[in-house]
matplotlib code that plots the C-alpha trace (Angstrom):
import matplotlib.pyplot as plt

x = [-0.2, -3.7, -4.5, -5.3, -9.3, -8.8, -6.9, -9.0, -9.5, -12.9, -14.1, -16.3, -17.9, -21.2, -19.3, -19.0, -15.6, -15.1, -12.7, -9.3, -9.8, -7.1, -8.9, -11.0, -11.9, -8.2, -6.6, -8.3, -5.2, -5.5, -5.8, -6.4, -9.0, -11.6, -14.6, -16.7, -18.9, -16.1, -13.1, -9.6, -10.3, -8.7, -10.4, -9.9, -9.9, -12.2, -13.3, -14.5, -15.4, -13.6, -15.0, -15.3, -13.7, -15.2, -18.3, -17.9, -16.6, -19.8, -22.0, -19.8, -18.0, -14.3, -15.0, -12.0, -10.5, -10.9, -12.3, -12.2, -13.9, -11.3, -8.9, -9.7, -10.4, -6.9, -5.6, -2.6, -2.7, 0.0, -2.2, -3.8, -0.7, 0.9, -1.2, 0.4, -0.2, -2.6, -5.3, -4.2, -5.3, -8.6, -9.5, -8.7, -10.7, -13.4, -13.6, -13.8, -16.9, -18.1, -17.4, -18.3, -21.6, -24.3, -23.2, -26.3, -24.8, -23.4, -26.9, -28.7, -25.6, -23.2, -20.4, -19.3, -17.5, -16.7, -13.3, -13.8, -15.3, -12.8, -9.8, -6.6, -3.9, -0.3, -1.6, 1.3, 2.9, 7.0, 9.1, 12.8, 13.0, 15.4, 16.6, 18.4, 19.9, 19.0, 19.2, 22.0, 20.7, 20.9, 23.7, 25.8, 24.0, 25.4, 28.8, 29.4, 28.3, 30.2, 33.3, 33.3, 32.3, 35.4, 34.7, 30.5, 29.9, 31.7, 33.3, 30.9, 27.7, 27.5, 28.0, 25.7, 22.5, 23.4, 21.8, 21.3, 19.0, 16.4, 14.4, 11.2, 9.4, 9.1, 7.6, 4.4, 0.7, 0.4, -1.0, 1.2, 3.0, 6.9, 8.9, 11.8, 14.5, 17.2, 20.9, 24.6, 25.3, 28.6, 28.3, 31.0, 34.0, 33.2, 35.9, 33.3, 29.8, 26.9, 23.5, 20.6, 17.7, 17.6, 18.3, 18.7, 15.4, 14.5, 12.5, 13.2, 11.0, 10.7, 8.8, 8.7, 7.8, 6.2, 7.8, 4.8, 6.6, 8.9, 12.0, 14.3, 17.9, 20.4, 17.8, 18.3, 16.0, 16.9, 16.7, 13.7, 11.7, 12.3, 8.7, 6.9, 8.2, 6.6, 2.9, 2.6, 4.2, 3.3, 4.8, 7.3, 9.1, 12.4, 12.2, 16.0, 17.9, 20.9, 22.8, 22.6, 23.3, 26.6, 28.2, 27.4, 27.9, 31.1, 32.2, 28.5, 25.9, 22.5, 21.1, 19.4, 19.5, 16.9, 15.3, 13.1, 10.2, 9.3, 5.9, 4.3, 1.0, -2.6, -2.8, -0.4, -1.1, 0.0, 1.9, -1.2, -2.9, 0.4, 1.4, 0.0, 2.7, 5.8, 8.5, 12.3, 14.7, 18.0, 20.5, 23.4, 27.1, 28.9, 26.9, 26.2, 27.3, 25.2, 23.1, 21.7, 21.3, 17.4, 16.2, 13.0, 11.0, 11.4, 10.2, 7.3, 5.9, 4.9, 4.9, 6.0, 5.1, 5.7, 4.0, 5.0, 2.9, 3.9, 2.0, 0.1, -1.1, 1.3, 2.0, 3.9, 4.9, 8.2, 9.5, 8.2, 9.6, 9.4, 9.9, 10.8, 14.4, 15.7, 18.8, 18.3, 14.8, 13.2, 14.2, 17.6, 17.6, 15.3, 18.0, 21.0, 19.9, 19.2, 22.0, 24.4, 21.3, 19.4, 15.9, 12.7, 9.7, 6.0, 5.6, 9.2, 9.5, 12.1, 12.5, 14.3, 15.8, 15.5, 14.2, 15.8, 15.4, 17.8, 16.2, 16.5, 12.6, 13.1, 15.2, 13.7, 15.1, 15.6, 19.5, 19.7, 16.6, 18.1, 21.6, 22.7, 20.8, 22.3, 19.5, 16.1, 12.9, 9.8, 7.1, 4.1, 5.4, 7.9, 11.6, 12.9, 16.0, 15.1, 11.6, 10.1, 8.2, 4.6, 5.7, 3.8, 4.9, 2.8, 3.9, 1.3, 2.3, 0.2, 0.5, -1.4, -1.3, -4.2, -6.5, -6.1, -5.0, -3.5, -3.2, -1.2, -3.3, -0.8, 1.5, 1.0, 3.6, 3.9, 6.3, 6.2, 8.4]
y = [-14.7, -14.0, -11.9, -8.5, -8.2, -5.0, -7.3, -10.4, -10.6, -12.0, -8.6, -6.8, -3.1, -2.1, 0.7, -0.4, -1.0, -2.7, -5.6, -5.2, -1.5, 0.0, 1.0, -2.2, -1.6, -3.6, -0.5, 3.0, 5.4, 8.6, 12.2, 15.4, 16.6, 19.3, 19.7, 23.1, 22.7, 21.4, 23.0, 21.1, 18.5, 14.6, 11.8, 8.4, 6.2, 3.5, 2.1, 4.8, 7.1, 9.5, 8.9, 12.2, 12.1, 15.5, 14.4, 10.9, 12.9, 15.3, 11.9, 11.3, 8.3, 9.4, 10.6, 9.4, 12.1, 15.2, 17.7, 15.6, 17.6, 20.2, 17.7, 16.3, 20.1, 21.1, 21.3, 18.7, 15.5, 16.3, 17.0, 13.7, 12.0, 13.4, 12.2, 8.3, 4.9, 4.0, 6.4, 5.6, 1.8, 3.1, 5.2, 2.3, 0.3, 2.1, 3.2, -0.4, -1.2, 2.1, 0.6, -3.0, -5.0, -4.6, -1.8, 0.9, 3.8, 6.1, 5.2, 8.4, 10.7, 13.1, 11.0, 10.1, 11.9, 10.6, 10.7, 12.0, 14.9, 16.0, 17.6, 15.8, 18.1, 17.2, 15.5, 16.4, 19.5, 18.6, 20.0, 17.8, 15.5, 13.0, 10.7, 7.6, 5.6, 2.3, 0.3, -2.2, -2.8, 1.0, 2.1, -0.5, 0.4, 3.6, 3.3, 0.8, 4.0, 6.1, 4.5, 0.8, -2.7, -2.6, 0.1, 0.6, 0.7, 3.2, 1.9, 2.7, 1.7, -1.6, -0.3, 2.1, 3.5, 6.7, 9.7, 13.5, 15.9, 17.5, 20.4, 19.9, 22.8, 21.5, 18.4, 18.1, 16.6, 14.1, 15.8, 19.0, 19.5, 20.0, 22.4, 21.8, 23.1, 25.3, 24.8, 24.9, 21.7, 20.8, 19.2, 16.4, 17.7, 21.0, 23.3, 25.6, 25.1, 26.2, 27.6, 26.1, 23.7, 20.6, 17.8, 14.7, 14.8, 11.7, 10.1, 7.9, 4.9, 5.5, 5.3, 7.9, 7.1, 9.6, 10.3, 10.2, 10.7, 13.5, 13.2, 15.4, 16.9, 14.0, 11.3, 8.4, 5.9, 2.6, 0.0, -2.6, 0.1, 2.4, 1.3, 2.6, 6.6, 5.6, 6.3, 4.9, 5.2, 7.6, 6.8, 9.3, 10.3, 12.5, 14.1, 14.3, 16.5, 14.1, 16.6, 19.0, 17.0, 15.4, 18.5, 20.1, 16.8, 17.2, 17.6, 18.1, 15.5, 16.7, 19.9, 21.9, 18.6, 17.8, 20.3, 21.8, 18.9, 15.5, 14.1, 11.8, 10.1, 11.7, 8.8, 7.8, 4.1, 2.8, 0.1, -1.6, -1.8, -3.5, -5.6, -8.9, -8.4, -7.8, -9.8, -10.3, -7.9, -9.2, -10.3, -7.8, -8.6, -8.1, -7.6, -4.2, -2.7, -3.2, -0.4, -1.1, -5.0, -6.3, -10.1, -8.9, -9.1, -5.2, -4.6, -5.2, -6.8, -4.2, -4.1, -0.9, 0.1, 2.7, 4.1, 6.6, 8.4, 11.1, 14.2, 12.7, 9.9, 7.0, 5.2, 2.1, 0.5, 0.5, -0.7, -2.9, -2.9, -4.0, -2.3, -5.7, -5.0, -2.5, -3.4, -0.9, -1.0, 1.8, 0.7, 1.0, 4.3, 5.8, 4.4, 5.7, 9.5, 9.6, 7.8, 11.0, 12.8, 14.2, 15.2, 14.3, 15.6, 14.7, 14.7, 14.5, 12.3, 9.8, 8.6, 5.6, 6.1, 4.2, 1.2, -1.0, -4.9, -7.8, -7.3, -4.7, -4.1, -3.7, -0.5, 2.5, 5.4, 6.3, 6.6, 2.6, 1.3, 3.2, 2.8, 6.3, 7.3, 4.5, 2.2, 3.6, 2.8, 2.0, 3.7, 3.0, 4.4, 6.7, 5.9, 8.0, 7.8, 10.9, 12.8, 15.3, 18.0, 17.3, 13.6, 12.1, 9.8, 7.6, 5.9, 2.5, 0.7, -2.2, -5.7, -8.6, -11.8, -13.7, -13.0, -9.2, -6.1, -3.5, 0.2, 3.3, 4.8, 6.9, 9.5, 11.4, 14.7, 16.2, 17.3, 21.1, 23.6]
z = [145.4, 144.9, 141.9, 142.4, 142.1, 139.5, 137.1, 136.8, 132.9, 133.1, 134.6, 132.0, 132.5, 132.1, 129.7, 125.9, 125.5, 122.3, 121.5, 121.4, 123.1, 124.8, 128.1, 129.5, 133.2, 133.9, 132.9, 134.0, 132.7, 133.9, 132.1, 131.9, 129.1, 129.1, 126.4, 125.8, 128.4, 131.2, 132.2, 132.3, 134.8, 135.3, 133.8, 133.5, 130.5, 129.8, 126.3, 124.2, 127.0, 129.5, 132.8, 135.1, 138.1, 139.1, 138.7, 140.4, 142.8, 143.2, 143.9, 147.2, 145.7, 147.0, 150.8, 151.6, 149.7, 151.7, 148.9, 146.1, 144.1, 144.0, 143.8, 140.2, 139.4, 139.0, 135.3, 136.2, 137.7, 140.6, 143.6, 142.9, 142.7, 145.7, 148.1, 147.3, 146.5, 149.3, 148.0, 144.5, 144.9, 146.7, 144.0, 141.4, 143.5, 143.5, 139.9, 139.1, 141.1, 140.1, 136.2, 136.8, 134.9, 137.5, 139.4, 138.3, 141.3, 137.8, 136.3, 134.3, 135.9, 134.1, 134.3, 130.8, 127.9, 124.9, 123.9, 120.3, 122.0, 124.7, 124.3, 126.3, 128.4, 129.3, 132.3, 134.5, 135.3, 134.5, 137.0, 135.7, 133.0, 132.4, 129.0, 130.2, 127.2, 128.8, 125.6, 124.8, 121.0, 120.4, 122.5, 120.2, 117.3, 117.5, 118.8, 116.1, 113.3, 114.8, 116.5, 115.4, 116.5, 119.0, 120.8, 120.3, 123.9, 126.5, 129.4, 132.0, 129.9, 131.8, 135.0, 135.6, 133.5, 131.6, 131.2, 131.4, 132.5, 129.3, 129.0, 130.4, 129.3, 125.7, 126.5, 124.5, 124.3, 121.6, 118.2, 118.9, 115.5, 115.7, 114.2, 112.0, 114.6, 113.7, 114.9, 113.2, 111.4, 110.2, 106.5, 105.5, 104.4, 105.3, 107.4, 109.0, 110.6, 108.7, 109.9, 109.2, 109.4, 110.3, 107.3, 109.8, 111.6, 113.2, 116.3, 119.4, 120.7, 123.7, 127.3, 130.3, 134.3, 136.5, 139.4, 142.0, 145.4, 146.3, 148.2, 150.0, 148.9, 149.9, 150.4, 148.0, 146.7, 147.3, 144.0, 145.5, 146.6, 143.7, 142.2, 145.4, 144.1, 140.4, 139.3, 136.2, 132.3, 129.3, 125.8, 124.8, 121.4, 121.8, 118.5, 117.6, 114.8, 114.2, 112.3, 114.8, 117.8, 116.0, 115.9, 119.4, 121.6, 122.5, 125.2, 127.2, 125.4, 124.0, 123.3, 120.6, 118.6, 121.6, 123.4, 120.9, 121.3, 122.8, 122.7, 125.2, 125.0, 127.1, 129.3, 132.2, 132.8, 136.7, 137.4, 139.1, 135.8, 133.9, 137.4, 134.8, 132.5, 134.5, 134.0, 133.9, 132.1, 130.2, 132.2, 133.1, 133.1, 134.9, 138.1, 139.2, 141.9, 145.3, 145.1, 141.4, 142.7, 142.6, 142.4, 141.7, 137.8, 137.4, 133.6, 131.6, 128.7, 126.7, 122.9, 120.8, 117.3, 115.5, 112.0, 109.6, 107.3, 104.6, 103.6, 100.7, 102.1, 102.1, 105.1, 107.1, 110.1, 110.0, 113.8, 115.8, 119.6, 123.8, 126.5, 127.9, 126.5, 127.7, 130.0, 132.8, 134.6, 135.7, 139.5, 138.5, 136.7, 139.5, 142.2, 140.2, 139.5, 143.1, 144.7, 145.2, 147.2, 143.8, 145.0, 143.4, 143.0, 142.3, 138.2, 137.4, 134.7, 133.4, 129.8, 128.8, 126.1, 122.7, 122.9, 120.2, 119.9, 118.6, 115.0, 112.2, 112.2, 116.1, 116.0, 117.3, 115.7, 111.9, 112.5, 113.2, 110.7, 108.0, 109.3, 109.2, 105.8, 103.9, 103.8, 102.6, 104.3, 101.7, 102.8, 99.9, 96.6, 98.8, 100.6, 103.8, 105.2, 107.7, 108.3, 105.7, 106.3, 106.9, 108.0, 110.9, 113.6, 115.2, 118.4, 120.1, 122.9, 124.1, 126.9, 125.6, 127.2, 125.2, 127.7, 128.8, 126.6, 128.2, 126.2, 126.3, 123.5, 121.1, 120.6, 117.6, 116.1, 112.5, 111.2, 110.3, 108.4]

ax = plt.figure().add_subplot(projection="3d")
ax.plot(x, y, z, "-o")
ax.set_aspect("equal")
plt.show()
């Protein structure tokens, strides 16, 4: 198969896009940012610059777009996204000549912002969220905490990709700080719940889809065309009070130990731009049933890191991640939620839950890399077991083959009182 003209490696832009930079023209993320003299509008990422698509749009670059102008006015990314992949690969298309060495059409024009000067929106408007827990290493991890080797995973783990439905309206911009939640905790030994803050907060490696087709009530998505209803993938944290949630679980799952703050990252990166680094999940046994079958590569290469720094200065990576293991694909989780007729719509988004690896420094959530508080982390001339106050989180995500780097930017929160 021939490669796809918008991911040849030896492309360069006319736009200063300095090595090892997140955005080269094989990416063009989109965004929503505004700056003081330019209301919220979308924008697309490239090097150290914002490109703006209003603007491009003003020079008569997208008249195949009826009113495109208006189109990459709106403060969220949706209207864009609705109108589907065919005009999605025209506009990539034609950002990238638009961006490529020689081409002087953007020459002298408003076009450019630089990122250091904008400020970046949620870039979708989130109708439903969902948090699949798609991750053998963690889903084991856990069960073997909290119910033993022998019976780590439930029954149905293998058989179908769990997950339950969030709270979307608390879903937050990178560099938004979260609050300590409140919630009833029940200490050990204790008879009686107590009130209280938070003691057990901790974070979740994770990465969210966009849902960029709608569908109707009782239409399902079927598994191998699943990728066809996604736009692209934002990094996201699911901030998570462990005290809290082990108390109110049962029976019904997650709640206030959730809901009060996940972060994703500005940029929503499309599965055009990452199409070089897909690849082949793990395999799953035993086989799943028909409708979650797919012979085709449906994952990604993409590494995770995440960095912790404390209020007075000291800092460290402590996980290192990939996307690549997670056991359910996104085709599969898409094709599951909607196989009993669950509608969709445009800007729905999908998490995957925590993405843990085979390896200790792999894990992606405090609960498993300090095994349940037992095992301190170093960080400098400090230890954690769970966040302090003032603690920030710092979530990369990156594809690198050796010839073409591939960025999700970050996804920054802090810790507050």
């Amino acid at each position: 198969m021939a490669i796809d003209l918008t991911n040849d490696p030896s492309v360069q832009s006319w736009v200063n896009v300095p090595d090892n930079s997140s955005f080269p023209i094989q990416n063009l993320p989109f965004g929503i940012f505004s700056t003081s003299s330019r209301d919220r509008r979308a924008g697309i990422a490239i090097g150290e610059q914002i490109l703006d698509l209003v603007e491009v749009a003003k020079l008569g670059h997208f008249s195949f777009i009826k009113e495109a102008e208006v189109l990459f006015s709106h403060e969220v990314l949706n209207p864009y996204i609705s109108l589907g992949k065919e005009v999605h690969k025209k506009v990539r298309s034609t950002v990238f000549e638009l961006l490529k060495e020689g081409n002087t059409s953007l020459e002298g024009k408003n076009v450019l912002v630089a990122q250091n000067e904008a400020s970046l929106h949620l870039p979708v408007q989130i109708g439903d969220y969902t948090d699949f827990y798609s991750s053998e290493e963690h889903a084991v991890n856990v069960g073997t905490m909290f119910r033993g080797k022998d019976n780590a995973l439930m029954p149905n783990w293998k058989h179908l990709p769990v997950g339950y439905h969030g709270r979307s309206s608390s879903i937050v911009i990178s560099g938004t700080p979260i609050i300590r939640p409140n919630g009833q905790k029940m200490p050990p030994g204790a008879e009686t719940p107590v009130f209280g803050k938070s003691n057990r907060m901790d974070i979740e490696l994770e990465m969210g889809f966009v849902v960029g087709k709608s569908t109707a009530l009782g239409e399902s998505v079927p598994v191998d065309k699943a990728e066809d209803y996604i736009f692209g993938l934002m990094l996201f944290n699911d901030w998570s009070a462990r005290d809290i949630q082990k108390w109110e679980y049962v029976p019904l799952g997650p709640f206030l130990g959730k809901n009060f703050g996940s972060t994703v990252s500005p940029w929503i990166v499309t599965l055009d731009a990452l199409e070089p680094f897909r690849t082949k999940g793990p395999d799953q046994s035993p086989t799943p049933l028909p409708y979650l079958q797919s012979d085709k590569p449906s994952t990604f290469d993409i590494q995770l890191e995440v960095h912790l720094k404390t209020e007075s200065g000291n800092e460290a990576q402590i996980a290192t991640s990939n996307f690549k293991y997670l056991y359910w694909s996104m085709a599969q989780q898409l094709a599951h939620q909607t196989v009993n007729g669950c509608n969709l719509n445009v800007g729905d988004l999908c998490a995957s839950g925590t993405i843990s690896g085979p390896t200790k420094d792999s894990f992606g959530s405090l609960l498993e890399l300090t095994w349940n508080g037992k095992e301190p982390l170093q960080i400098g001339e400090e230890t954690r077991t769970f966040l302090e106050d003032n603690d920030t989180i710092t979530l990369k995500g990156f594809c690198d083959n050796g010839e073409l780097r591939i960025g999700f930017g970050e996804a920054v929160g802090k810790i507050l009182k």
